[in-house]
C-alpha positions as CSV (number, residue, x, y, z in Angstrom):
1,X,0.0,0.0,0.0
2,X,1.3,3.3,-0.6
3,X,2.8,4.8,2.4
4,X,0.9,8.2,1.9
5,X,-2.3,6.4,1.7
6,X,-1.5,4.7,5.0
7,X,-0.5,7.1,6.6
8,X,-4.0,9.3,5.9
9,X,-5.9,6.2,6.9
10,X,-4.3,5.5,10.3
11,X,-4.9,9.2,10.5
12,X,-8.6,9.2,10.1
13,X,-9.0,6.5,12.1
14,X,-7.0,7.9,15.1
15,X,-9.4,10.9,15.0
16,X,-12.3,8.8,14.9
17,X,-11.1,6.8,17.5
18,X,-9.7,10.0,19.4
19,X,-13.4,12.1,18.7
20,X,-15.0,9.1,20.3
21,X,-13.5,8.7,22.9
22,X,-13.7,12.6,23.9
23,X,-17.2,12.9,22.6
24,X,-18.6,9.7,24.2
25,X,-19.0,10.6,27.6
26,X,-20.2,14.1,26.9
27,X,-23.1,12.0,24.3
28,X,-23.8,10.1,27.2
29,X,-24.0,12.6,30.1
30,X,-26.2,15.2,27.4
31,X,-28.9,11.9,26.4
32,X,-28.8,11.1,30.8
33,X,-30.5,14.7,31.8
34,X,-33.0,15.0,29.4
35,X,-35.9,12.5,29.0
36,X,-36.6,13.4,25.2
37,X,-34.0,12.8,22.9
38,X,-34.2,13.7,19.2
39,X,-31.3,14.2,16.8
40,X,-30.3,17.5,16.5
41,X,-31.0,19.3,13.4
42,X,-29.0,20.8,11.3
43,X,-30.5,24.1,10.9
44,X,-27.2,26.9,10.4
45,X,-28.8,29.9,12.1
46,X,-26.7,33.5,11.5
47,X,-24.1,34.9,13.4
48,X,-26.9,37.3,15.7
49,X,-28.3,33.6,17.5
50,X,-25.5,31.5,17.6
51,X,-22.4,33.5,17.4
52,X,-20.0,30.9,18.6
53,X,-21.2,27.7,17.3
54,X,-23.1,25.6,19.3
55,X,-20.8,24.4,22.2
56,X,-21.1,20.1,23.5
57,X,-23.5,18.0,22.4
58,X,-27.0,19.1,21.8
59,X,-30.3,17.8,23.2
60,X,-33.8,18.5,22.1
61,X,-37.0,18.0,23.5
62,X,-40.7,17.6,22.1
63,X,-42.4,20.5,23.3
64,X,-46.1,20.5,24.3
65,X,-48.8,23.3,24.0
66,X,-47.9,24.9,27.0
67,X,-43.8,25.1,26.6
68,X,-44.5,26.5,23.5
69,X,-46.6,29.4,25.2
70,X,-43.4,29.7,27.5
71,X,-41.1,30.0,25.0
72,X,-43.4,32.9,22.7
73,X,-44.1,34.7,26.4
74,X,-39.9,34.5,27.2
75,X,-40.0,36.1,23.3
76,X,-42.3,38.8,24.5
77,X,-40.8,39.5,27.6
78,X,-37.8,39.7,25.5
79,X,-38.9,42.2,22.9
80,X,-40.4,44.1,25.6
81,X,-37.3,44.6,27.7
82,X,-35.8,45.9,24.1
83,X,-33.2,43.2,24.2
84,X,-32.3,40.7,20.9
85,X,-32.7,37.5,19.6
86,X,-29.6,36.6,21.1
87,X,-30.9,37.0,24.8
88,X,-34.0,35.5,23.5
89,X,-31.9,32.3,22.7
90,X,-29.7,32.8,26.4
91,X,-33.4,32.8,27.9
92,X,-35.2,30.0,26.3
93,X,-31.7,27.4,26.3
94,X,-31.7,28.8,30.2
95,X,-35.5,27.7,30.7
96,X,-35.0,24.4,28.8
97,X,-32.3,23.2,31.3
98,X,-33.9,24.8,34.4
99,X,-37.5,23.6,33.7
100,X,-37.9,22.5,30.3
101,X,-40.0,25.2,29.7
102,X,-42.6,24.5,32.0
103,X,-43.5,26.6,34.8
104,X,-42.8,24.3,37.7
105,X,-44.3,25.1,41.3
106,X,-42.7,23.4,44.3
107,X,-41.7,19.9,44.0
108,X,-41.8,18.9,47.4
109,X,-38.9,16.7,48.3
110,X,-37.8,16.6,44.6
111,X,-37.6,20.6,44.9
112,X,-34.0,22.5,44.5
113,X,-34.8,24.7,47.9
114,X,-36.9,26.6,47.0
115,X,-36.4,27.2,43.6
116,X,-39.9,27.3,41.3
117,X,-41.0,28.8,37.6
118,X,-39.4,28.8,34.4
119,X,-36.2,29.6,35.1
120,X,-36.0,27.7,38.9
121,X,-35.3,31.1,40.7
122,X,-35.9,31.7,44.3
123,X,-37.5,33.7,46.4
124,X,-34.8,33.5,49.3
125,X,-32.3,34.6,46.6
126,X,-34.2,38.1,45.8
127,X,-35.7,37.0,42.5
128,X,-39.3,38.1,43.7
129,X,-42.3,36.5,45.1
130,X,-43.4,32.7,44.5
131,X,-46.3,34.4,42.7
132,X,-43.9,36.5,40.7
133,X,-41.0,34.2,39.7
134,X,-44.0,31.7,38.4
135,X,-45.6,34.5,36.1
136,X,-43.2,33.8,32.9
137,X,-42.8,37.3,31.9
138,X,-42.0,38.4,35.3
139,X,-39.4,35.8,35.6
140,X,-38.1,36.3,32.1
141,X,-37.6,40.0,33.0
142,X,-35.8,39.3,36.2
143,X,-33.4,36.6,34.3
144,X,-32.7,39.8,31.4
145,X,-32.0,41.6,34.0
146,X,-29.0,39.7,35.8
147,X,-28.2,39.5,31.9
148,X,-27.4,42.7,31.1
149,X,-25.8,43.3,34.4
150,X,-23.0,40.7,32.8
151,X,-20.3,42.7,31.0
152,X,-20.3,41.6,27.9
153,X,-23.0,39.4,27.9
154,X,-23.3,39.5,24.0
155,X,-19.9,37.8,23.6
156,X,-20.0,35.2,25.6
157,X,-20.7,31.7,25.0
158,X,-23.9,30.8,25.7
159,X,-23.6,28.6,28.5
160,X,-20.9,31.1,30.0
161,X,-23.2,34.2,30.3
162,X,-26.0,31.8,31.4
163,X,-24.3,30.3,34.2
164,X,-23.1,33.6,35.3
165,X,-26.7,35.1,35.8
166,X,-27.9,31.5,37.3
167,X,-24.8,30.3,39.5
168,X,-25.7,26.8,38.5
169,X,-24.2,23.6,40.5
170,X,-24.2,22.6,36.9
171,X,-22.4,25.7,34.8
172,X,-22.1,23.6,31.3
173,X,-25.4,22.1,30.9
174,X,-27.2,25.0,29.4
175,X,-24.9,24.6,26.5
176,X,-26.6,21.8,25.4
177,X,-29.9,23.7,24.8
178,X,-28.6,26.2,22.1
179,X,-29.3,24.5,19.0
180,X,-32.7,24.0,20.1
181,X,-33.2,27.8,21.6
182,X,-31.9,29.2,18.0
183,X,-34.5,27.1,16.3
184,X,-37.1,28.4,18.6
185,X,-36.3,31.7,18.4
186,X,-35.8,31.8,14.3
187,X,-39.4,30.1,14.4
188,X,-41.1,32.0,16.8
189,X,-40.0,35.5,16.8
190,X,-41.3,37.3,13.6
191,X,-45.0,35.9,14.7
Protein backbone atom coordinates (compact mmCIF):
# COMPACT_ATOMS: atom_id res chain seq x y z
CA UNK A 1 0.00 0.00 0.00
CA UNK A 2 1.31 3.32 -0.57
CA UNK A 3 2.76 4.79 2.44
CA UNK A 4 0.93 8.17 1.85
CA UNK A 5 -2.34 6.39 1.73
CA UNK A 6 -1.53 4.71 4.97
CA UNK A 7 -0.53 7.12 6.64
CA UNK A 8 -3.97 9.33 5.86
CA UNK A 9 -5.88 6.19 6.95
CA UNK A 10 -4.34 5.48 10.35
CA UNK A 11 -4.86 9.19 10.50
CA UNK A 12 -8.56 9.19 10.07
CA UNK A 13 -9.03 6.50 12.10
CA UNK A 14 -6.99 7.93 15.12
CA UNK A 15 -9.44 10.93 15.01
CA UNK A 16 -12.29 8.82 14.90
CA UNK A 17 -11.12 6.77 17.53
CA UNK A 18 -9.67 10.00 19.38
CA UNK A 19 -13.40 12.15 18.73
CA UNK A 20 -15.01 9.07 20.25
CA UNK A 21 -13.46 8.72 22.94
CA UNK A 22 -13.73 12.64 23.95
CA UNK A 23 -17.19 12.88 22.63
CA UNK A 24 -18.62 9.71 24.22
CA UNK A 25 -19.01 10.59 27.63
CA UNK A 26 -20.22 14.12 26.87
CA UNK A 27 -23.12 12.01 24.31
CA UNK A 28 -23.77 10.10 27.20
CA UNK A 29 -23.96 12.64 30.11
CA UNK A 30 -26.18 15.20 27.45
CA UNK A 31 -28.89 11.89 26.42
CA UNK A 32 -28.83 11.14 30.80
CA UNK A 33 -30.51 14.66 31.78
CA UNK A 34 -33.04 14.97 29.44
CA UNK A 35 -35.88 12.49 29.03
CA UNK A 36 -36.62 13.38 25.20
CA UNK A 37 -34.02 12.84 22.87
CA UNK A 38 -34.22 13.70 19.18
CA UNK A 39 -31.25 14.20 16.76
CA UNK A 40 -30.34 17.50 16.46
CA UNK A 41 -30.96 19.34 13.43
CA UNK A 42 -29.00 20.85 11.26
CA UNK A 43 -30.53 24.05 10.91
CA UNK A 44 -27.15 26.87 10.39
CA UNK A 45 -28.76 29.91 12.12
CA UNK A 46 -26.74 33.50 11.48
CA UNK A 47 -24.14 34.94 13.44
CA UNK A 48 -26.88 37.34 15.72
CA UNK A 49 -28.28 33.61 17.48
CA UNK A 50 -25.48 31.50 17.59
CA UNK A 51 -22.43 33.49 17.37
CA UNK A 52 -20.02 30.95 18.56
CA UNK A 53 -21.24 27.71 17.28
CA UNK A 54 -23.09 25.62 19.32
CA UNK A 55 -20.82 24.36 22.24
CA UNK A 56 -21.09 20.07 23.47
CA UNK A 57 -23.46 17.98 22.40
CA UNK A 58 -27.00 19.07 21.80
CA UNK A 59 -30.28 17.78 23.19
CA UNK A 60 -33.78 18.52 22.07
CA UNK A 61 -37.02 18.03 23.47
CA UNK A 62 -40.69 17.64 22.11
CA UNK A 63 -42.43 20.48 23.31
CA UNK A 64 -46.13 20.51 24.29
CA UNK A 65 -48.78 23.26 24.04
CA UNK A 66 -47.87 24.86 27.00
CA UNK A 67 -43.85 25.08 26.60
CA UNK A 68 -44.47 26.49 23.52
CA UNK A 69 -46.55 29.43 25.17
CA UNK A 70 -43.44 29.74 27.45
CA UNK A 71 -41.08 29.99 24.98
CA UNK A 72 -43.37 32.88 22.70
CA UNK A 73 -44.14 34.67 26.37
CA UNK A 74 -39.91 34.51 27.19
CA UNK A 75 -40.04 36.08 23.31
CA UNK A 76 -42.31 38.81 24.49
CA UNK A 77 -40.81 39.47 27.59
CA UNK A 78 -37.82 39.71 25.53
CA UNK A 79 -38.86 42.21 22.91
CA UNK A 80 -40.41 44.07 25.62
CA UNK A 81 -37.32 44.62 27.66
CA UNK A 82 -35.83 45.94 24.13
CA UNK A 83 -33.25 43.20 24.20
CA UNK A 84 -32.32 40.67 20.86
CA UNK A 85 -32.71 37.49 19.61
CA UNK A 86 -29.58 36.58 21.07
CA UNK A 87 -30.92 37.00 24.76
CA UNK A 88 -33.96 35.49 23.51
CA UNK A 89 -31.94 32.31 22.69
CA UNK A 90 -29.67 32.78 26.38
CA UNK A 91 -33.38 32.81 27.88
CA UNK A 92 -35.23 29.96 26.26
CA UNK A 93 -31.68 27.44 26.35
CA UNK A 94 -31.73 28.77 30.23
CA UNK A 95 -35.49 27.69 30.72
CA UNK A 96 -35.02 24.36 28.85
CA UNK A 97 -32.33 23.20 31.33
CA UNK A 98 -33.88 24.81 34.39
CA UNK A 99 -37.51 23.59 33.74
CA UNK A 100 -37.94 22.48 30.35
CA UNK A 101 -39.97 25.19 29.70
CA UNK A 102 -42.57 24.49 32.03
CA UNK A 103 -43.51 26.62 34.79
CA UNK A 104 -42.80 24.29 37.69
CA UNK A 105 -44.28 25.07 41.33
CA UNK A 106 -42.72 23.42 44.33
CA UNK A 107 -41.74 19.86 44.05
CA UNK A 108 -41.78 18.94 47.38
CA UNK A 109 -38.87 16.75 48.25
CA UNK A 110 -37.79 16.65 44.59
CA UNK A 111 -37.60 20.55 44.88
CA UNK A 112 -34.02 22.47 44.54
CA UNK A 113 -34.76 24.75 47.93
CA UNK A 114 -36.86 26.60 46.96
CA UNK A 115 -36.35 27.15 43.56
CA UNK A 116 -39.92 27.31 41.30
CA UNK A 117 -41.02 28.84 37.64
CA UNK A 118 -39.38 28.84 34.40
CA UNK A 119 -36.15 29.63 35.09
CA UNK A 120 -36.00 27.68 38.86
CA UNK A 121 -35.26 31.10 40.65
CA UNK A 122 -35.91 31.67 44.33
CA UNK A 123 -37.51 33.71 46.36
CA UNK A 124 -34.77 33.50 49.32
CA UNK A 125 -32.33 34.62 46.62
CA UNK A 126 -34.16 38.14 45.80
CA UNK A 127 -35.75 36.96 42.47
CA UNK A 128 -39.34 38.12 43.67
CA UNK A 129 -42.28 36.47 45.14
CA UNK A 130 -43.41 32.73 44.50
CA UNK A 131 -46.25 34.37 42.72
CA UNK A 132 -43.94 36.55 40.74
CA UNK A 133 -41.05 34.20 39.66
CA UNK A 134 -44.05 31.73 38.38
CA UNK A 135 -45.57 34.46 36.12
CA UNK A 136 -43.23 33.81 32.89
CA UNK A 137 -42.81 37.27 31.86
CA UNK A 138 -42.00 38.36 35.29
CA UNK A 139 -39.36 35.79 35.55
CA UNK A 140 -38.12 36.27 32.07
CA UNK A 141 -37.63 39.96 33.00
CA UNK A 142 -35.80 39.28 36.23
CA UNK A 143 -33.40 36.61 34.29
CA UNK A 144 -32.67 39.80 31.36
CA UNK A 145 -31.99 41.57 33.96
CA UNK A 146 -29.03 39.73 35.79
CA UNK A 147 -28.22 39.55 31.93
CA UNK A 148 -27.39 42.70 31.09
CA UNK A 149 -25.76 43.29 34.36
CA UNK A 150 -22.97 40.69 32.77
CA UNK A 151 -20.32 42.68 30.97
CA UNK A 152 -20.26 41.65 27.92
CA UNK A 153 -22.97 39.41 27.85
CA UNK A 154 -23.25 39.49 24.01
CA UNK A 155 -19.90 37.82 23.56
CA UNK A 156 -20.03 35.16 25.64
CA UNK A 157 -20.70 31.74 25.03
CA UNK A 158 -23.90 30.79 25.68
CA UNK A 159 -23.63 28.57 28.47
CA UNK A 160 -20.88 31.07 29.99
CA UNK A 161 -23.20 34.18 30.35
CA UNK A 162 -26.03 31.81 31.37
CA UNK A 163 -24.29 30.34 34.23
CA UNK A 164 -23.09 33.61 35.27
CA UNK A 165 -26.72 35.08 35.77
CA UNK A 166 -27.90 31.49 37.34
CA UNK A 167 -24.76 30.33 39.51
CA UNK A 168 -25.71 26.77 38.54
CA UNK A 169 -24.17 23.64 40.49
CA UNK A 170 -24.22 22.57 36.91
CA UNK A 171 -22.41 25.75 34.77
CA UNK A 172 -22.13 23.63 31.26
CA UNK A 173 -25.36 22.09 30.91
CA UNK A 174 -27.18 25.01 29.39
CA UNK A 175 -24.94 24.61 26.54
CA UNK A 176 -26.59 21.78 25.39
CA UNK A 177 -29.87 23.74 24.79
CA UNK A 178 -28.64 26.16 22.10
CA UNK A 179 -29.26 24.47 19.01
CA UNK A 180 -32.73 24.05 20.11
CA UNK A 181 -33.16 27.76 21.60
CA UNK A 182 -31.91 29.23 18.03
CA UNK A 183 -34.52 27.09 16.34
CA UNK A 184 -37.12 28.43 18.60
CA UNK A 185 -36.29 31.66 18.42
CA UNK A 186 -35.75 31.79 14.35
CA UNK A 187 -39.38 30.09 14.42
CA UNK A 188 -41.11 32.00 16.82
CA UNK A 189 -39.97 35.51 16.83
CA UNK A 190 -41.33 37.25 13.64
CA UNK A 191 -45.02 35.94 14.68
Amino acid sequence: MNTILRKSILGVAGLAFTGGVFAGPVAAHAAETTTHVKPVSVTVQGDTLIPHGVQGAQSRIDLNDEQTKNVKAIIAATKKAGMDERAAVVSIATALQESKLENLGHLGDRNDHDSQGLFQQRPSSGWGTVEQITDPEYSTTAFLKGLKQVDGWQDMPLTKAAQTVQVSAYPDHYAQWEQQAADLVAQHWNK
